[in-house]
N, C-alpha and C positions, 0 to 999 in steps of 0.2 A: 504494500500500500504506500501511493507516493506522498499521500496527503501529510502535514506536518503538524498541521492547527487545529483542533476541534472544536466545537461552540460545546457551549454549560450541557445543551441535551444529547448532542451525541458523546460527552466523556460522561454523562451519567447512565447512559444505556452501558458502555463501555464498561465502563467498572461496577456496574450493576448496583449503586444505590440511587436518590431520587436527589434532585437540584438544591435543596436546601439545604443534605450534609456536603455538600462540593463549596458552598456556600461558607460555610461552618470553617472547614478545612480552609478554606480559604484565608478569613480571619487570623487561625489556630498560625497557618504556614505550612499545613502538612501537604497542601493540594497548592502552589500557589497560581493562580491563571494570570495572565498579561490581557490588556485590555485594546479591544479592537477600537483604533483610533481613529473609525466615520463614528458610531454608534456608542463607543462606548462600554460594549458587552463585553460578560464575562468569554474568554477563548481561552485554552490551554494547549501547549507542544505537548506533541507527544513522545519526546525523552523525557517530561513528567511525571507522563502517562504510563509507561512502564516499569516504573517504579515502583510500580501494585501488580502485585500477583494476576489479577484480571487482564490488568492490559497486557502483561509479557503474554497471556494465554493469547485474548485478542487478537495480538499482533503476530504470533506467532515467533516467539522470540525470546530467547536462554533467561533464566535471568539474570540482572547484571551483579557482578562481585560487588558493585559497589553501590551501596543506600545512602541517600542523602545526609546522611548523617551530621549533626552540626558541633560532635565533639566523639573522641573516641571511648565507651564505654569500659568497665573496667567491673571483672566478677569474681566472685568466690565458687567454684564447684566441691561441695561435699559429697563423697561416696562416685568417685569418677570412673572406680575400673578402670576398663584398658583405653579411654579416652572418646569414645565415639559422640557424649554429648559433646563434650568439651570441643572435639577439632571440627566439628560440624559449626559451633558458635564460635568460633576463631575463624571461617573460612566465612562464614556473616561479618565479619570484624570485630568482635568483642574481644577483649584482651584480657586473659586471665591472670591474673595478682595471685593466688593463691587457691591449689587444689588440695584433695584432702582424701584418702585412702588407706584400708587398714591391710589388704592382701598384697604381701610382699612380691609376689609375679605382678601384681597390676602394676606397683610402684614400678619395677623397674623398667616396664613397659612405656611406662608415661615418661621415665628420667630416657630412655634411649632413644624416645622418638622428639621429645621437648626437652634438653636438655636445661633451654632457658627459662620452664617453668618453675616456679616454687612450688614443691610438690613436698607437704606433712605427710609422713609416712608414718601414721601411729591412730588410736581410738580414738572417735571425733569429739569424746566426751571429755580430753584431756587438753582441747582445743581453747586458749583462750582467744579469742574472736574481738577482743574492745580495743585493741590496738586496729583495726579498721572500720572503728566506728564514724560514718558519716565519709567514708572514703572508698567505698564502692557503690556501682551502678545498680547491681545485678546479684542475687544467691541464687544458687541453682542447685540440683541433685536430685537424686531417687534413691531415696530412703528406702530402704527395706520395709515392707510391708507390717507392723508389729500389733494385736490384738492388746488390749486394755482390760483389767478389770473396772468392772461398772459400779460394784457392788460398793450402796453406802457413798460413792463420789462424785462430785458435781462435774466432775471433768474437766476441768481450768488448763491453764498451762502445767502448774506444776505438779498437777494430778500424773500429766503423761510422762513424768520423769521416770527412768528406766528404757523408754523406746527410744528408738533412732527419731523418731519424728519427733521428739525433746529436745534430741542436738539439733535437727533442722531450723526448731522455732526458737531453740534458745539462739542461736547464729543469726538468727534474723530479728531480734529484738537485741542483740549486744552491737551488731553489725550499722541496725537502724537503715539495711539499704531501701529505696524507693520502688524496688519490683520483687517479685522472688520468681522463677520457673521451677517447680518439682513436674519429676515425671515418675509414672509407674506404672505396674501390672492392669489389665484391665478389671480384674476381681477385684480391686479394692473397693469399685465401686456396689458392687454387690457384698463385701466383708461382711460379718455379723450383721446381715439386714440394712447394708449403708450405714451404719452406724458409726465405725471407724471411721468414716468419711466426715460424718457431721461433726464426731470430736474435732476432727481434726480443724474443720472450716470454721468453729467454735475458740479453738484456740488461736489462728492467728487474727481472726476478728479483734480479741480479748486485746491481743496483741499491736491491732491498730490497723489490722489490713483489712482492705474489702478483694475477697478473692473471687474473680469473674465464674461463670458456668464451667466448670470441670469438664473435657470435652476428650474424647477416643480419637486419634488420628492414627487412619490406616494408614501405614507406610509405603503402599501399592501407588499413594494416589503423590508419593513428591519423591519420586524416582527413587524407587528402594523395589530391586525383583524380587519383594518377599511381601509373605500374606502375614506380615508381622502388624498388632497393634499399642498404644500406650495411651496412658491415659496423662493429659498433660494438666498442670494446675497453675494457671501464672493469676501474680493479685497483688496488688498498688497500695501505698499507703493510701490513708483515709482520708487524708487533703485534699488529693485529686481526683477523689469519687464525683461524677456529676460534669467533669469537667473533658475528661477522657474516655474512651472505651476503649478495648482491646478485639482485636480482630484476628481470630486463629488463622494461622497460614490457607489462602484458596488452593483445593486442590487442583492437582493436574489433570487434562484427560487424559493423555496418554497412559497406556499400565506398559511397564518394562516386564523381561520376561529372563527368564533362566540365561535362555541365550544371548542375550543381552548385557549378563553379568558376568558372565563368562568369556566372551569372544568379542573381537573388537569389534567397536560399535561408535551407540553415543556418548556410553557409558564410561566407556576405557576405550584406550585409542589403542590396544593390543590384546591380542588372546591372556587367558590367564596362566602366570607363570605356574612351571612346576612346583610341587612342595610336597613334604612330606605328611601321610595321612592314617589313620585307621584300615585296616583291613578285614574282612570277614574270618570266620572260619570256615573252612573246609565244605561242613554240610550246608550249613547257611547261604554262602556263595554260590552255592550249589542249585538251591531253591530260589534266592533272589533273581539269578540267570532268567528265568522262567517266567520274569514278571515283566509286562512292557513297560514303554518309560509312558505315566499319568495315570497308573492303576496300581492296582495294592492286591492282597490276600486272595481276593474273591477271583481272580481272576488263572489261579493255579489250578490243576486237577484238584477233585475233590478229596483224593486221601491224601497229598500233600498239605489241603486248607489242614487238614483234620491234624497232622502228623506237624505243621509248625506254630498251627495257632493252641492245639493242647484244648485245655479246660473251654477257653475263651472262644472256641468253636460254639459252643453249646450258647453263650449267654446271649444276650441280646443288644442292640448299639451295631453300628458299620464299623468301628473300628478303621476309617479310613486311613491310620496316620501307618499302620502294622504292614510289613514288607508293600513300602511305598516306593515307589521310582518315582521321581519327580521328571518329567517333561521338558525339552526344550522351548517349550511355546507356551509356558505357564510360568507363573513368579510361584517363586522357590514358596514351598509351606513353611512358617514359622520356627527359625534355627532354635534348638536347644543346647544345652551345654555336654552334647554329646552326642555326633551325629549318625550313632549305630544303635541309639536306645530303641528297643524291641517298638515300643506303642509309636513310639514317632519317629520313625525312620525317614531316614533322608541318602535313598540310593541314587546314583547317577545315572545320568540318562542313557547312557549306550555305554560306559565300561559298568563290571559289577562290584563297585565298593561305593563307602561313603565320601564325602566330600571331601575333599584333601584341605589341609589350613587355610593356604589361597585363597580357595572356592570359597571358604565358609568369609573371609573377609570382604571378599570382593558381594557376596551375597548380601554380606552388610556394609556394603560402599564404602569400606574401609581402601585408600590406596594402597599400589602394591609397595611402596615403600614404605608404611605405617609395620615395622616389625615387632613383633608379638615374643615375649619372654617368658621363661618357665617350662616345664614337658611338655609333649605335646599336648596331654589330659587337659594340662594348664592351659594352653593356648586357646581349644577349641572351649574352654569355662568361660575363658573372659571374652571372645567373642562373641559367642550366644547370650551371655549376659547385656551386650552392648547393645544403645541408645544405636542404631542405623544414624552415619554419619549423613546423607542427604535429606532426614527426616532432620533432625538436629540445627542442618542447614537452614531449612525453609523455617523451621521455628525461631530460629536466628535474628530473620531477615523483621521478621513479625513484632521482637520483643525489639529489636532497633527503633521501629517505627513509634512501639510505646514509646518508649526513652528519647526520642526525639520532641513525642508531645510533651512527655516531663521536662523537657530541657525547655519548650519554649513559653511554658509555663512556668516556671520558675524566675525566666529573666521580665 
């Protein structure tokens, strides 16, 4: 499209809200338009314009590494593992001051590939946090998931002490920063009836924050070829309620696919390197052979279903994840911290073993120079545990935009 300029109504079909928030934004600085000098009206370029996720969709067009940004952001990550939120908001531009991890393969992981990070390598409850108080942008992390007793407690902050979600909140009340990003499992929002949830959104209220709708972002839909989901939580101090909103990354339409993560593409500009991997045993390999690539159990003779599925023949559920080959022309099913475990396998598409380390990184758009430390058990743990760096990315891109509104709200 050659056109450069667009009026108020066509960049509001474009990015798909109504004239009055472009309006808004305008004011704010988040949107700014230049004004047509017969009439007077609102107009906007459109290197403005793709600046939002919609228009890059629109236009048909990458997004750009670089977001308006009007100072460079600076964050804490608690519980970072082997980095994949971390270098997805580093490749947004955020600049991490200080990470925090208690598995010594993660650490060395994170000191080999960021040397220049400051990276605590100890319990995060031994963290004191107030020497960056009022000097970071941004807290981040995915706290472990941890259950509460109810009984007899109102549930306050200091109720939750003992959980990892204590260190989260107590770092984010010593820290005092203006956003926080947590990400996690998609059960939590189902946990003991939601409940764990509410404490949780209970405490950092108590704590001064208004935390936006908690929301699941498929990894399929911001270039990640896996059918991986997270539940992500970002929330503003209380000053700026009313004044800003937060807008989860737009997905993409495109879905990426196995082979796409694998072989040069859009994704990687080369086949994926060799590495070393897990192997079958003997029988196993034997029977996996027999399985095509985008089908599982059901699809073996029937005394072999009987003879590798055992008990689990008899009961009831598909069982879709049990001697699975996954497909060329499908995003990979959800990596675990073990790519040979019986209920969720993850066999390759045309040879018969699991994914080799490579594969499981590049699955999770980790690059191929991002090196992984530890056995191999280790390797493939802290992969499968990782935040997908192009998910990380886009969420990146999202939390800049807040913090741009906080920045020009603040001056």
């Amino acid at each position: 499209m050659n056109q450069r300029i667009f009026s108020l109504s066509e960049t509001a079909e474009i990015l798909n809200v109504d004239k009055e928030t472009l309006r808004r934004w305008d004011n704010l600085g988040k949107l700014k338009s230049i004004r047509n000098p017969i009439n007077n009206y609102r107009e906007y370029r459109k290197e403005d314009i793709v600046l939002f996720e919609k228009g890059k969709i629109y236009f048909n067009e990458k997004p750009s590494s670089i977001i308006n940004t009007k100072k460079i952001y600076k964050s804490i990550e608690l519980f970072a593992g082997a980095g994949g939120l971390a270098l997805g908001l580093e490749k947004a531009g955020i600049e991490h001051i200080l990470l925090n991890e208690i598995d010594k393969y993660a650490v060395q992981t994170l000191k080999r590939n960021r040397p220049h990070w400051k990276i605590e390598h100890s319990d995060v409850s031994k963290i004191d946090f107030t020497p960056y108080k009022n000097k970071i942008d941004l807290l981040t992390g995915g706290f472990p998931c941890q259950a509460f007793s109810y009984a007899g407690k109102k549930l306050g902050f200091e109720d939750t002490r003992g959980t990892l979600f204590f260190e989260f909140a107590r770092a984010l009340k010593e820290t005092n920063a203006p956003v926080f990003l947590a990400e996690n499992v998609r059960g939590l929002l189902s946990h003991e009836k939601g409940k764990t949830l509410e404490i949780m959104i209970n405490v950092l209220n108590e704590l001064g924050y208004h935390v936006f709708k908690p929301q699941v972002l498929k990894a399929i839909y911001y270039k990640v070829p896996q059918k991986r989901e997270r539940l992500i939580i970002v929330g503003i101090k209380k000053e700026f309620m009313g004044k800003i909103n937060y807008s989860y990354p737009e997905p993409n339409e495109k879905i990426y696919t196995l082979k796409d993560a694998l072989k040069k593409g859009e994704l990687f500009d080369k086949d994926v390197p060799k590495s070393s991997g897990q192997k079958y045993p003997k029988r196993k390999k034997e029977i996996l052979s027999l399985v095509p690539a985008g089908e599982y159990w059901r699809s073996l003779p029937l005394e072999i279903q009987k003879e590798y599925m055992q008990k689990s023949f008899y009961l009831g559920g598909g069982k879709t994840g049990m001697a699975r080959r996954i497909s060329w022309d499908e995003p990979c099913l959800t990596l675990t911290c073990s790519p040979a475990q019986k209920q969720t396998e993850r066999c390759h598409p045309e040879e018969t073993r699991p994914f080799e380390i490579r594969e499981y990184a590049r699955i999770q758009t980790f690059p191929d120079d991002w090196i992984f430390e530890g056995s191999q058990s280790q390797q493939y743990k802290q992969i499968g545990n990782a935040v997908p760096v192009n998910l990380a990315e886009a969420i990146g891109y999202s939390i800049i935009n807040l913090l741009n509104d906080i920045n020009l709200i603040k001056k």
